[in-house]
N, C-alpha and C positions, 0 to 999 in steps of 0.2 A: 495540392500538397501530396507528400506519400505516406500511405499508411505501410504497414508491418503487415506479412502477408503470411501463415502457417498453417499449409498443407497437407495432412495427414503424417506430421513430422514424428517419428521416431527416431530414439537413439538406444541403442543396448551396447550394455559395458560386461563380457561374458555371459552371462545367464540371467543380467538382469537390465530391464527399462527403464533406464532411467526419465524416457519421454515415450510416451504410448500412445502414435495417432493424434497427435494434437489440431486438431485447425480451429482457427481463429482468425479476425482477422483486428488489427488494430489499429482503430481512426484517427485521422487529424481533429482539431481543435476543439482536444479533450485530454484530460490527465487520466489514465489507465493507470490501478493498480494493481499491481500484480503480487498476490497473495498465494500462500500455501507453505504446510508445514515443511520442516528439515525434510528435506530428499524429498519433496515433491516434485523437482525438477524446474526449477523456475535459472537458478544458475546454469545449466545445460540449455536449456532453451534458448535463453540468452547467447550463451556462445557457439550454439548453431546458427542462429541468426546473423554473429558477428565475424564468419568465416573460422574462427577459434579451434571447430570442430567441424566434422563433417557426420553428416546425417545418416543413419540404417537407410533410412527411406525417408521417402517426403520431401517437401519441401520447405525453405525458411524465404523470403523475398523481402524486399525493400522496395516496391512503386513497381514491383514484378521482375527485378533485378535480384538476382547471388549479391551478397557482399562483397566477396573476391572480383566480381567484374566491374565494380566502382574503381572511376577513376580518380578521383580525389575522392576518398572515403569519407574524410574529416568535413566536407561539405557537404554531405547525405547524411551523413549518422553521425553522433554525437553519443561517447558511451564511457560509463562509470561504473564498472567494474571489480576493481579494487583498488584502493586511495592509497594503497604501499608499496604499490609497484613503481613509482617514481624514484628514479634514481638518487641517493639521497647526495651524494657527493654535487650534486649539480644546484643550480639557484634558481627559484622559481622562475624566473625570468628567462634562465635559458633552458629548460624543459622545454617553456611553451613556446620557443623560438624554434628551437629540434622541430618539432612538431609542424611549426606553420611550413618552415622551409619544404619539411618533406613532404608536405600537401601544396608547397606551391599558394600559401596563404599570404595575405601582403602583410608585411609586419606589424601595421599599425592594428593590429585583431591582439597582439600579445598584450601592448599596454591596454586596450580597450575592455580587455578580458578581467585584467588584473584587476582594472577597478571595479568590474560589473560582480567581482566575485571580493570584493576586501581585500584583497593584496595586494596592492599596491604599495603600503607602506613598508612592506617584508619581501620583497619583489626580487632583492640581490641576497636574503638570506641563504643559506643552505638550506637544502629540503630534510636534511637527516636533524635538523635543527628546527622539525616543524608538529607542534602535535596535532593529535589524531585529526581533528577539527581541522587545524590549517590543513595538512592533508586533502579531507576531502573537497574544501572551498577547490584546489589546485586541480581535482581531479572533475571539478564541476567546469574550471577552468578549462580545463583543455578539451573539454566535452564541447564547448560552447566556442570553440577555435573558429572553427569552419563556418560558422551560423547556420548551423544543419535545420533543414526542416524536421529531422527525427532525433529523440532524445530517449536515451536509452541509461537508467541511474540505477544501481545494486544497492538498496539502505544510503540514498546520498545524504540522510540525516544522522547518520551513524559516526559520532562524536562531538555534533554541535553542539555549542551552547544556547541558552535558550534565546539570545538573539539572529545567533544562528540558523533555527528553528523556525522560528518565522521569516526570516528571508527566505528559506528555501521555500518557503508554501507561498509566499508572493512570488518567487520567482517561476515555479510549477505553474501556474493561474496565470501570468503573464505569459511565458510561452503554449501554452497553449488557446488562450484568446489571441494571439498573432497567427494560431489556425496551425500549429507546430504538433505530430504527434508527437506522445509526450508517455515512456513508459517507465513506470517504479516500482522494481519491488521491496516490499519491505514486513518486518513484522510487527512493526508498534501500527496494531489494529485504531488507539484512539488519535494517532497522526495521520496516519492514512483517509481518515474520515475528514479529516481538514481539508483534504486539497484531490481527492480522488473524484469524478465525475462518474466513472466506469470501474468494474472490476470485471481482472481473469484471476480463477480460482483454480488454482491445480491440486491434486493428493495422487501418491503413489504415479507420479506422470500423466494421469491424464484429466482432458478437462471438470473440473467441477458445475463450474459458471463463469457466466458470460454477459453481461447485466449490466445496465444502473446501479448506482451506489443505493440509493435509496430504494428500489426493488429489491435487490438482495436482500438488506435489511428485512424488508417488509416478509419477505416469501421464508425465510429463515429464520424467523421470533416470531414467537406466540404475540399476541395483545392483551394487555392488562391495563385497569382502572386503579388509578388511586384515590381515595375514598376517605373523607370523616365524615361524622355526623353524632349526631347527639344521643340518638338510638342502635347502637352498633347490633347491640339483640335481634332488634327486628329485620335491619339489613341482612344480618350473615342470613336468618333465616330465607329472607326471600331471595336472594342470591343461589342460596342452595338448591331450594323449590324450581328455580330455571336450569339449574345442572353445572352451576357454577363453583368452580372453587373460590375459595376466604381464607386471609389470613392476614393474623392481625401481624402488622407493622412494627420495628420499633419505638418507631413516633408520634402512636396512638392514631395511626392512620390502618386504613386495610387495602387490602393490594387484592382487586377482584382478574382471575386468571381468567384468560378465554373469551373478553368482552370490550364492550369500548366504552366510551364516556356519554354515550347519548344514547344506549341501552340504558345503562345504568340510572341515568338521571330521569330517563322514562318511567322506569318500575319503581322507583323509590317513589316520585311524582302521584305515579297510581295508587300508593301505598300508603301513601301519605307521609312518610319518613321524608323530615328535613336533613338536607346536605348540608354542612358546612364547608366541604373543599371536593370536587370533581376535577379529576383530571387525565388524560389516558397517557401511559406511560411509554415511551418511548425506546425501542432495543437499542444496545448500542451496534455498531459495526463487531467488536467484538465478541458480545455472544451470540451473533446472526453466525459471524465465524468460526465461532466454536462447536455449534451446532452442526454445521455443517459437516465440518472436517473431523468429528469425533473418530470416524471409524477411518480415518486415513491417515492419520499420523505413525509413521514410521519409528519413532522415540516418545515412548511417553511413561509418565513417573507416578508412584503410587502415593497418596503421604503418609507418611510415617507419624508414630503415635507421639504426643508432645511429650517430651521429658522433664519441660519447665513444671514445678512446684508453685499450686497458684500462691498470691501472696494474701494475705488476710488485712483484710479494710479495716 
């Protein structure tokens, strides 16, 4: 299979980089996602890779190919981009015919698309007569033309419904156990976690991480225990006495920072302090990546003071 090959890629737009040095390299049969705030440069990288754009420096490859030296594109890469660039005068069905023809695809990939993606039934529609959702099914669609070993999606969740939503994470998971690399970026941190095996983390263009989904996680949030017991007095104390933070819970539970659940259950054990509930608390993707990328965010917003008037119980 071919993975995604990035070389020391740079791109500068006047005076500034939008991709600084990037290498990485991204595997087959595995869902990569690809994360990072506004102007992190994940949309330029993309379009360096897809010939869109050409490089400062470095390089972008496909199985150690240019894009532009692919003969049939649409049978190498597979890519979703933006879901409204589709001509809207046209009908689904003849997009994805456009498409096969000038890749030299055999027709029966059009019908076989349409159903793999629910469109079938909307197939002679008009496109400008299609919302957001059907949109991006079309643009999953024509990604999927060619049967590319590489899969390349911009937020291809970006409009579904929530059946939607789950097709597309069965369908991520399939193609990539058929051994297909498989890259997405997107910013719904707790959907990315559904269906991501791998993450590239970019801020200000260059790399962050490069990881397991579950390492990231790990190396990027702190460990906490959540904790009841019948003697909360004598826990906080001994929790403290080890250098621990305490804090009580809203649901009369306490939430021990900086420890695991089998510390916890040890010293309580030695102390004599009955538990009623241990359990070690789990980061999510999201605040691993918010951690992270605190100081790389390009656009960020202060909150402003509530104006609402509380109401009286």
């Amino acid at each position: 299979m071919i993975s995604i090959e990035l070389e020391d890629l740079t791109k500068e737009y006047g005076g500034t980089r939008a991709v600084d040095r990037l290498t990485c390299r991204i595997e087959p049969g595995r869902v990569t996602g690809f994360l990072g705030p506004n102007g992190a440069g994940k949309s330029t990288t993309m379009r360096l890779t897809l010939g869109l754009d050409r490089p400062t420096s470095g390089t972008a490859t496909l199985g150690g190919r240019p894009y532009p030296t692919l003969r049939a594109p649409l049978r190498t890469v597979g890519a979703l981009l933006d879901a409204q660039a589709a001509h809207g005068s046209r009908t689904a069905r003849d997009q994805l015919r456009f498409l096969a023809v000038s890749n030299r695809l055999p027709a029966r990939r059009v019908d076989e698309v349409l159903e793999d993606t629910g469109l079938a039934p909307v197939a002679r529609r008009r496109i400008g007569t299609f919302s957001l959702g059907m949109r991006q099914r079309l643009g999953i669609a024509a990604a999927l033309l060619g049967d590319p070993p590489v899969l390349m999606l911009d937020e291809p969740a970006n409009g579904l419904d929530p059946e939607g939503i789950v097709w597309i994470r069965r369908l991520l998971r399939r193609l990539a156990d058929e051994g297909r690399t498989v890259l997405v970026s997107s910013h719904l941190m707790n959907e990315t976690a559904t269906f991501a095996d791998h993450l590239v983390v970019l801020g200000r263009g260059r790399l962050l991480a490069d990881l397991p989904l579950q390492d990231f996680i790990e190396r990027h949030s702190r460990p906490s225990v959540r904790v009841r017991t019948a003697d909360p007095a004598r826990l906080r104390a001994a929790m403290l006495a080890e250098g621990h933070t305490v804090e009580a819970a809203d649901d009369g539970r306490w939430v021990v920072a900086g420890a695991k659940a089998e510390q916890v259950g040890k010293l309580a054990a030695r102390k004599g302090i009955r538990l009623l509930e241990l359990a070690d608390e789990r980061a999510s993707l999201e605040q691993a990546y918010l951690a992270l990328t605190a100081d790389a965010a390009e656009f960020t917003a202060t909150t402003a003071p509530s104006t609402t008037v509380p109401r009286e119980a």
